[in-house]
N, C-alpha and C positions, 0 to 999 in steps of 0.2 A: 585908632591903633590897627595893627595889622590883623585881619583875621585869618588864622592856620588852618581855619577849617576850609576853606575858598567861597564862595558865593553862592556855588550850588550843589546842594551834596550829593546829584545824583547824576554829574555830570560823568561823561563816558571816561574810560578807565580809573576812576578813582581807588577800584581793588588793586589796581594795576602797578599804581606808582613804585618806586625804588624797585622794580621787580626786574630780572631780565627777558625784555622784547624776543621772542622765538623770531630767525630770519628766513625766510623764504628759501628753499633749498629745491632744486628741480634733480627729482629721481628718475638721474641716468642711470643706464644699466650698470651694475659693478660698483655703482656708490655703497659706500660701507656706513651702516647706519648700528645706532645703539637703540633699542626702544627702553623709553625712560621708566615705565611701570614696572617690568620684569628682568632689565638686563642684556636681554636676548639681541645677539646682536648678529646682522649678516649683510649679503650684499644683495643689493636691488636684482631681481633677475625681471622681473616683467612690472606693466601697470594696466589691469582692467577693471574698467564699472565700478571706480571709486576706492580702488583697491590695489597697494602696495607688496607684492610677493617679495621676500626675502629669504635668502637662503647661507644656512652658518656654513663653516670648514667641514663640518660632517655631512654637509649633504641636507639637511633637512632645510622645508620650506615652511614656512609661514605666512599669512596674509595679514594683513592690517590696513586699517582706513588711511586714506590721504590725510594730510593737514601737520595738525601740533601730536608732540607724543613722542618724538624721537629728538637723540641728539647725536651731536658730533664733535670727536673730540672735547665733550663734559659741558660742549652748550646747546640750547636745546635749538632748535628746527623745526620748522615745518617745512614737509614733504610736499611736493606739488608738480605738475602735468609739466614736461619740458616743452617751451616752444619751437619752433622749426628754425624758430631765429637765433636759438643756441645751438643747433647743429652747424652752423655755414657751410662752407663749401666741402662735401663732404671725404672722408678717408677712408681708407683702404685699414685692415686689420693690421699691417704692418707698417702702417703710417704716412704713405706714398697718398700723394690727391686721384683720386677715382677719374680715369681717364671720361671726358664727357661720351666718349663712343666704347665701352667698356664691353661688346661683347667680345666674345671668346673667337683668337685667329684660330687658323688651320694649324695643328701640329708642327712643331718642328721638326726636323728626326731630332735631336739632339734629346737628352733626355736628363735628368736628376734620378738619382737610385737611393734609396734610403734603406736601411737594415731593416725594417720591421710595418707591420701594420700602423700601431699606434706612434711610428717616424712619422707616416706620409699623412693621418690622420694632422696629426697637429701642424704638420709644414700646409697642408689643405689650406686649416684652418686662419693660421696669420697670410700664409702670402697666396691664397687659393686665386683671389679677387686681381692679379699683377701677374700672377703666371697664366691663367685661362688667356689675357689682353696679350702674354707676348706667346703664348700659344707653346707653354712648354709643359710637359707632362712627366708628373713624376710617378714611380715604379720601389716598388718596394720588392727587396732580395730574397727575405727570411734567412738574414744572417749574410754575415761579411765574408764567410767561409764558400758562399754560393757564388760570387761575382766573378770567381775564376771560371764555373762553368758557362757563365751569360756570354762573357768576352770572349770565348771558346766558338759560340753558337754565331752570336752577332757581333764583330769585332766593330769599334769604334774607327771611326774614319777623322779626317780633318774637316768634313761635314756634319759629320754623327758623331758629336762629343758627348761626352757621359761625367759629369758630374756627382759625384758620389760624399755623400755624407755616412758617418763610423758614430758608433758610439764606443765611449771608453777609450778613444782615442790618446792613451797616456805612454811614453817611455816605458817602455820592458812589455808591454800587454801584448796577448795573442795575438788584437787587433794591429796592432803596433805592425808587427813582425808580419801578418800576411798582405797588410798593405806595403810594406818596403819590398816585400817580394814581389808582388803587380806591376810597381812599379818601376823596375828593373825591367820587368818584360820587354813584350814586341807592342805592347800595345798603350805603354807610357805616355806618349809623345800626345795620346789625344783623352787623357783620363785628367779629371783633377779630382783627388781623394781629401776630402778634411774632414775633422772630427773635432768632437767635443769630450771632455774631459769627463762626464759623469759617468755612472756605472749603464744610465738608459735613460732612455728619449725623458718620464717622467720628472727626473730632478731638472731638466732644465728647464721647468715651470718654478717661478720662484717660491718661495718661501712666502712673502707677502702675498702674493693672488691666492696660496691655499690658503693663508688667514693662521700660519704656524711660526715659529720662531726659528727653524730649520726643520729642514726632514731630517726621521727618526735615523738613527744608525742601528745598521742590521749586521747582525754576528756572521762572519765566516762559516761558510756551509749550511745556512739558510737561505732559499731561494727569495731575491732580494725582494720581486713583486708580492709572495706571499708574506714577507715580515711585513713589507710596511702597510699591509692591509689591515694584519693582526695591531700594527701598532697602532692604528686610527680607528681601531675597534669594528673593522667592517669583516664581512663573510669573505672566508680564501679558500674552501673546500675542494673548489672547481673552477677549472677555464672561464666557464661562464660568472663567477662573480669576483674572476680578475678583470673580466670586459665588464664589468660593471664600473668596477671601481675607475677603470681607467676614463669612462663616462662621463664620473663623476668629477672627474681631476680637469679630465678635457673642457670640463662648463665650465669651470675658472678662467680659463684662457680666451679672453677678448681683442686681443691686442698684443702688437709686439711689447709692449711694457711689461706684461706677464713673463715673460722669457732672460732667458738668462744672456747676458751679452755674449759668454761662449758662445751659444747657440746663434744669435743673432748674427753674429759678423760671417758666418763660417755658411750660412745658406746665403747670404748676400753673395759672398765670394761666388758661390756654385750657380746665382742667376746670372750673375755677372759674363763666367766662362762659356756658360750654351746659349746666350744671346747676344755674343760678341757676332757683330753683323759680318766680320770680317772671315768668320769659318763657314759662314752660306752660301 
């Protein structure tokens, strides 16, 4: 007759059976992990000396061993050293293949102008790696309201195009109206101005890369970077732990996939107009 118990009762996995196999899972940076004892869930940021760092929506890091112990999506995982042969050919932050001679050309004059610090910060960050190779430099205004005095100073030629990205780029807004006014000018014919719909550069990191369901909504006549500091429980006291926060928004952002397509189509456009080889 059949024996249920099998032949050797000490053969390997036998605690194992009807149980589910943890599969092999290679912690790339940004992979979103659950750890199965306590909950705690975040994305991969590094791997050293046997060791898993992870970091939640709020900023905090954690370390944990390699191996079994996490799961994804409610099955469990193990964590393990990626090979070189899952990277292949490699990309660019914005998703373009990494030219094989990628250092940085000479300057163009032509230029990209962004409203703010944390603009050029994050345009650095996805297309940093594709503008150094076509050798174009971006410049931040400190506000939309300044780019009449720049075009004043250094007017833009059919050489020297200026590419300029807005934020709150929406019908009726101040933005709205001082750009239709530029553009009117004498110095239209060699500007391309687009925008993006949000109130600042921050929201056009999605929703999914902070690890939120939307960002918070902020009352009329609160200063928008300090509510949504307040709202994610972080310090807003001061400048310096708005540049914090904004730090900590910026480490989510890996890749054009973090970004919002508003954003995304709208600085293509603006690579696209200062390296048309035809105004050089």
């Amino acid at each position: 007759m059949d024996d249920r118990y099998g032949t050797d009762v000490l053969a390997d996995g036998w605690r194992e059976r009807g149980a589910v196999k943890a599969a092999d899972v290679a912690a790339t940076k940004d992979l979103v992990v659950e750890v199965a004892d306590d909950g705690y869930c975040g994305a991969v940021t590094r791997i050293e000396s046997g060791m898993v760092e992870l970091e939640d929506w709020k900023g905090r890091r954690r370390s944990f061993p390699l191996g079994g112990g996490f799961m994804i999506d409610g099955r469990p995982v193990r964590l393990v050293v990626p090979s070189r042969a899952q990277h292949g050919r490699r990309r660019t932050a914005s998703g373009s293949f990494a030219a094989a001679d990628d250092r940085a050309r000479t300057a163009l004059p032509s230029r990209i102008l962004v409203e703010g610090r944390h603009d050029a910060e994050l345009v650095e960050k996805v297309w940093g790696a594709d503008l150094r190779v076509e050798g174009v430099v971006v410049e931040y205004l400190q506000g939309i309201d300044k780019l009449d005095e720049l075009l004043a100073e250094a007017p833009p030629t059919s050489t020297r195009r200026y590419g300029v990205l807005v934020d709150h780029l929406v019908a009726g807004s101040k933005e709205t109206r001082i750009v239709e006014q530029i553009m009117r000018g004498p110095h239209g014919a060699h500007l391309k101005i687009v925008g993006h719909p949000y109130i600042d550069v921050w929201q056009c990191i999605t929703p999914a890369a902070m690890g939120i369901r939307a960002w918070p909504q902020i009352p009329r006549g609160t200063d928008w970077k300090t509510g949504i500091c307040r709202a994610f429980g972080w310090p807003a006291e001061e400048q310096a732990d708005i540049a914090r926060a904004w730090q900590r928004i910026l480490s989510r952002v890996t890749t054009f996939r973090d970004l919002e397509p508003a954003l995304l189509g709208r600085v293509e456009e603006l690579i696209d107009f200062v390296t048309d080889p035809h105004a050089h």
